[in-house]
N, C-alpha and C positions, 0 to 999 in steps of 0.2 A: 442605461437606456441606449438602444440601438440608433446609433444614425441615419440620417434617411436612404441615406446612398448605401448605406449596407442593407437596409432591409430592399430594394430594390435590385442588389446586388444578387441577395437570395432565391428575393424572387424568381428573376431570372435562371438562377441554377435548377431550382423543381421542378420552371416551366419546360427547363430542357433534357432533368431527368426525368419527367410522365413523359417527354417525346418517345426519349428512346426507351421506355419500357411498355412505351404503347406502338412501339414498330419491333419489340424483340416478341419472336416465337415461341419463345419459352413464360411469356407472360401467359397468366391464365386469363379464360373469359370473362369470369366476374371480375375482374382486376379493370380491362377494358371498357366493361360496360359502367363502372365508377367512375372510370376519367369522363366518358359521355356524357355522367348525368352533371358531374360538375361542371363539364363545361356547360352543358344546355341550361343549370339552373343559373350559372353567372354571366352567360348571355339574355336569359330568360327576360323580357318585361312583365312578367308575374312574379312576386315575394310573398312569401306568408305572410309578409306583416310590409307594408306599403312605404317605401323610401319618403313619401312627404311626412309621416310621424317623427318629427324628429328623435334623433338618437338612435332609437330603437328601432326604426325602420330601417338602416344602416346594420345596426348591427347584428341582425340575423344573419346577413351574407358576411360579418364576419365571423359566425361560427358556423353557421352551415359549410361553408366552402373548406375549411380546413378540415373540419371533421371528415368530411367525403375524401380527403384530397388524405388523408389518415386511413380511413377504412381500405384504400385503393391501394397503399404503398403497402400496410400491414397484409396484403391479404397474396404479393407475389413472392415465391420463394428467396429466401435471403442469399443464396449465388447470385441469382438473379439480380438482384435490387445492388449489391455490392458492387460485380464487376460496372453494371451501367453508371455507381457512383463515381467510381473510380475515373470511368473516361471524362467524366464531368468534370472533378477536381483536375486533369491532366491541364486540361481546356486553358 
């Protein structure tokens, strides 16, 4: 099982690789308009399924948000998505 300080560690690297492949030109639009909806649905005060049900209220946002955050990375060309890893891992 993952640590916590590594899965926060992680976090932080995708948070900073959707940056830089939602500031490269070679990303496509629908790629862009992915990272949007994730963000606006895990900013959002609206869930499918309402945060006070316990558990399950929770945990919609944790599959909806990866899956979006999956659909968005799968969908820019793999040069693309490589070299911006790469600068990440440099970091």
């Amino acid at each position: 099982m993952m640590k916590l300080k590594e899965i926060k560690d992680n976090a932080k690297k995708y948070i900073e690789l959707c940056k830089l492949l939602y500031t490269d030109s070679r990303t496509p639009k629908i790629t862009k308009i992915f990272l949007w909806i994730t963000i606006g649905y895990a900013l959002s005060p609206i869930d499918l399924i309402p945060d006070f049900i316990p558990v399950i209220g929770y945990l919609d946002d944790m599959v909806i948000l990866p899956v979006l955050l999956y659909i968005a990375i799968k969908s820019v060309p793999k040069e693309v998505y490589i070299e911006n890893y790469v600068k990440i891992l440099k970091k």
